[in-house]
Structure formats: structure tokens, C-alpha cells
KOLFIZA-361078 format. One record per atom (N, C-alpha, C): residue number from 1; residue in one letter; chain; x, y, z. Coordinates in steps of 0.1 Angstrom, whole numbers. Layout:
N
     n   res   chain       u       v       w
   NUM     A       A       X       Y       Z
...
***
This chain:
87
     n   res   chain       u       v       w
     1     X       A      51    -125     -45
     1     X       A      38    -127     -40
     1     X       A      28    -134     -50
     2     X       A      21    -138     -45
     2     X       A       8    -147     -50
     2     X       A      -3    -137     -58
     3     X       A      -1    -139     -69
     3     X       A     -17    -126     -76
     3     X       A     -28    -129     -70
     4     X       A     -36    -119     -63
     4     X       A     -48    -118     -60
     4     X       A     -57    -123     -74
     5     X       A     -68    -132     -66
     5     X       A     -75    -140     -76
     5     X       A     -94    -135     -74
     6     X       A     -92    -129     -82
     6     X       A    -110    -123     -82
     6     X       A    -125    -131     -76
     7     X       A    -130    -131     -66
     7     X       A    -140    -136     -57
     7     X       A    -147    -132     -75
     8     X       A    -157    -147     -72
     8     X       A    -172    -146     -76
     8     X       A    -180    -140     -76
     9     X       A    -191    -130     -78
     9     X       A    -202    -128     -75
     9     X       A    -212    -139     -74
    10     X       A    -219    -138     -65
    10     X       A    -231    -148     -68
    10     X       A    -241    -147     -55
    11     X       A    -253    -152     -60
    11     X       A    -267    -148     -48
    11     X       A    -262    -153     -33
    12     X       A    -252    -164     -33
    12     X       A    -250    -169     -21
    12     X       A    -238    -163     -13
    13     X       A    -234    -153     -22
    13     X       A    -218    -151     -17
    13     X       A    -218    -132     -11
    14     X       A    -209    -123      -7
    14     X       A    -210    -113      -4
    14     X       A    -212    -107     -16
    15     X       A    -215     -97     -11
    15     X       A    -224     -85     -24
    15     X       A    -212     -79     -29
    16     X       A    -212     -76     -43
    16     X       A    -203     -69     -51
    16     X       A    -200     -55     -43
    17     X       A    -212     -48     -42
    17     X       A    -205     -35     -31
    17     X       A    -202     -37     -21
    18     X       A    -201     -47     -11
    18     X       A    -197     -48       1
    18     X       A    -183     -55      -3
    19     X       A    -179     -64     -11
    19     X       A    -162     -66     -17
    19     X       A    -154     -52     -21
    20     X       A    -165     -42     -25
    20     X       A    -158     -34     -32
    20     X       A    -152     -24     -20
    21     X       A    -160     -19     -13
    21     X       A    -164     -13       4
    21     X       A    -149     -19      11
    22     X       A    -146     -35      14
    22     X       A    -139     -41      17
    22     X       A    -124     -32      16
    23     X       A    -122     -35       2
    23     X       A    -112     -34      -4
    23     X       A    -109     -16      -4
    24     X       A    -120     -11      -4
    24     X       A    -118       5      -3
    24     X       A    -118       6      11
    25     X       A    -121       3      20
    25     X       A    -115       0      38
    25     X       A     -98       0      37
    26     X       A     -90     -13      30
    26     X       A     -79     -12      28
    26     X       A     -72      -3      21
    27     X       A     -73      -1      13
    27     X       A     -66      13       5
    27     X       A     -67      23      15
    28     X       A     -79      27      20
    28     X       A     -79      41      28
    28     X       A     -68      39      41
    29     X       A     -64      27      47
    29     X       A     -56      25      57
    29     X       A     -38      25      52
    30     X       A     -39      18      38
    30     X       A     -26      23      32
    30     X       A     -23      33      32
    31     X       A     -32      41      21
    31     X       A     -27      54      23
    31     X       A     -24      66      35
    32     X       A     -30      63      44
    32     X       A     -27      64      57
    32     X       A     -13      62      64
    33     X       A     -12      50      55
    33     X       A       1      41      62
    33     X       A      13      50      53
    34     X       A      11      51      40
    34     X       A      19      61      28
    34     X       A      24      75      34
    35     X       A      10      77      39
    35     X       A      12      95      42
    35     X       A      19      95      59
    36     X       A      24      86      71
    36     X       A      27      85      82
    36     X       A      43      78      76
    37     X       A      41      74      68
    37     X       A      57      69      65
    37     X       A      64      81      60
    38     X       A      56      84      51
    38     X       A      63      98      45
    38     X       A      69     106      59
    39     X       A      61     112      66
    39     X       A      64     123      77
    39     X       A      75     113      86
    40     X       A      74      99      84
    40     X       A      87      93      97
    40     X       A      98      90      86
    41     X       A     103      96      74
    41     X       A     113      93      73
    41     X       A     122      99      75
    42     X       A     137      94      69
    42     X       A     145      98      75
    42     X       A     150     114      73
    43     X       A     155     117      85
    43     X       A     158     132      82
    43     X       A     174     138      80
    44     X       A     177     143      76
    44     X       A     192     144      76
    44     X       A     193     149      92
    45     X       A     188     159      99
    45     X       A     189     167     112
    45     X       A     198     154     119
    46     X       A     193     140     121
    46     X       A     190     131     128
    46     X       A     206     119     123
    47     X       A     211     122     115
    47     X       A     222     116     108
    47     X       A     235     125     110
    48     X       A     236     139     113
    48     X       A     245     146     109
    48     X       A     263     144     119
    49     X       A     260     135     127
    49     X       A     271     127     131
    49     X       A     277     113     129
    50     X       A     269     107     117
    50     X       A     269      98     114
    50     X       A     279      97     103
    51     X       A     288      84     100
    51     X       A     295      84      89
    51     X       A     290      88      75
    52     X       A     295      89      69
    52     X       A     292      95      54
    52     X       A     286      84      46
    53     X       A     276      90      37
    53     X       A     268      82      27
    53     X       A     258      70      43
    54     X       A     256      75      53
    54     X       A     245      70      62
    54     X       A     235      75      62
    55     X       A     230      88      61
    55     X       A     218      92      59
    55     X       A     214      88      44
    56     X       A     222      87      36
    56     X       A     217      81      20
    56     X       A     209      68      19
    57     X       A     217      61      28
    57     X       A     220      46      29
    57     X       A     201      46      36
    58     X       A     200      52      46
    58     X       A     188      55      57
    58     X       A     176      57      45
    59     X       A     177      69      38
    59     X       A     169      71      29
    59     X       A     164      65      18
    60     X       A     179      56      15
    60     X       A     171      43       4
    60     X       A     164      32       9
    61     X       A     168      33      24
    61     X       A     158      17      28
    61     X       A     146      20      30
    62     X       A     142      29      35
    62     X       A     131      35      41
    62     X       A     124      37      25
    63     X       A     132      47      16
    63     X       A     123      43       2
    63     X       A     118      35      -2
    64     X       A     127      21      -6
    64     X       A     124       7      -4
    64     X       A     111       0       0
    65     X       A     112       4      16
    65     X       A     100      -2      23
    65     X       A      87       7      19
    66     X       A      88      22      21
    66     X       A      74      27      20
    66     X       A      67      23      -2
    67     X       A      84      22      -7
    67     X       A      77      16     -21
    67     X       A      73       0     -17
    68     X       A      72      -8     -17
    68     X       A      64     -20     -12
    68     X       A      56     -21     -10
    69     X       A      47      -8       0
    69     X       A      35      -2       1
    69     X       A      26       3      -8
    70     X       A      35      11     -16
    70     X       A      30      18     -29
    70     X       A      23      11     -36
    71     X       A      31      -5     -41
    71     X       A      32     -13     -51
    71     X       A      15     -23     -45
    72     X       A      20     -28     -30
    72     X       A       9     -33     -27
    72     X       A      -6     -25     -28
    73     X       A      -3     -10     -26
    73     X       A     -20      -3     -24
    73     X       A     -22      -3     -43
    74     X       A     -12      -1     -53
    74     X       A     -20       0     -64
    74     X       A     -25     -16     -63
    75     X       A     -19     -27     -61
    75     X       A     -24     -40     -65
    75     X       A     -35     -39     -55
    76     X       A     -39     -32     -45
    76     X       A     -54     -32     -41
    76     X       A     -66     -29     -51
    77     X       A     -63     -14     -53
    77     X       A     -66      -9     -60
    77     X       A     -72     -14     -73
    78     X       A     -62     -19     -78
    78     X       A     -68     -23     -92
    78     X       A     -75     -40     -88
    79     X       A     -77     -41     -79
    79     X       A     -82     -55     -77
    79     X       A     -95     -52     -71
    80     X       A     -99     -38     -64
    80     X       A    -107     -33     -63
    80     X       A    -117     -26     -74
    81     X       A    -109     -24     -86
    81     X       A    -114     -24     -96
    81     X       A    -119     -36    -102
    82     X       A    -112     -43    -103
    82     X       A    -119     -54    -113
    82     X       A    -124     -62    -107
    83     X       A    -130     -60     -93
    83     X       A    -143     -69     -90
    83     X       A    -155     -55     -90
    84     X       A    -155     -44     -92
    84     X       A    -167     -37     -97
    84     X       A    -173     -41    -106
    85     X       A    -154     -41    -118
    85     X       A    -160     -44    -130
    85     X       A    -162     -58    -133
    86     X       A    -163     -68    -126
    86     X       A    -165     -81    -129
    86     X       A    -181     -84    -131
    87     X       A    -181     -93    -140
    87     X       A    -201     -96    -143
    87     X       A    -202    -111    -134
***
């Protein structure tokens, strides 16, 4: 992915709390998204006819995917940071 590139402040452009607001809108829906992945993953109950090392297999992709999320909400996060802290 492409690094997130820090917006300007300036008299003409959106307000540093409303970029910040923005970006704290997204995080809150991540985590949202983090905590509904969590409860849909996979369960062994749901595998227990399945060939061997398939619920494993189920578990790592699903890891996988909800880590992608992870990775994306801290790069929110800290991008949400440093336009607070940006002058």
C-alpha cells in the first residue's frame, strides 16, 4: 500500500479538528469491524466433520484477514496522530 501523506493545515483548507474527527469516525468503525470479526470467527463446533488440520487452516486465514485490519486501523491511528500533531 501507498503511505498515507499528511493533509496541510491552512485557513483555506478543513480544520485540523475536523481531519482529526474524520479520521477518529474511521477507527471507531474499524474497531467495530475488529470486534464483529472476532465473534464471526471460526469455530471448531462448525469444522468437526471436516478433514484434519481444516479448522486450523480456517483459523489462519480468518487471522490473516482480521490482521490486515489491525495493521490498517493502527496506520489510521497514527496518521490521526500526526495531523494533531502537525504545525
Amino acid at each position: 500500500m501507498k503511505p498515507l501523506v499528511l493533509p496541510r493545515i491552512n485557513l483555506n483548507g478543513t480544520s485540523r479538528e475536523c481531519l482529526v474527527e474524520q479520521q477518529c469516525s474511521v477507527l471507531h468503525v474499524l474497531r467495530s469491524l475488529l470486534t464483529v470479526m472476532s465473534d464471526a470467527s471460526p469455530n471448531g463446533r462448525d469444522y468437526q466433520t471436516a478433514p484434519m488440520g481444516t479448522f486450523t487452516k480456517a483459523q489462519e486465514a480468518w487471522r490473516e484477514r482480521w490482521q490486515m485490519i489491525e495493521d490498517l486501523r493502527r496506520e489510521i491511528e497514527e496518521h490521526a496522530l500526526a495531523i494533531q500533531d502537525s504545525k
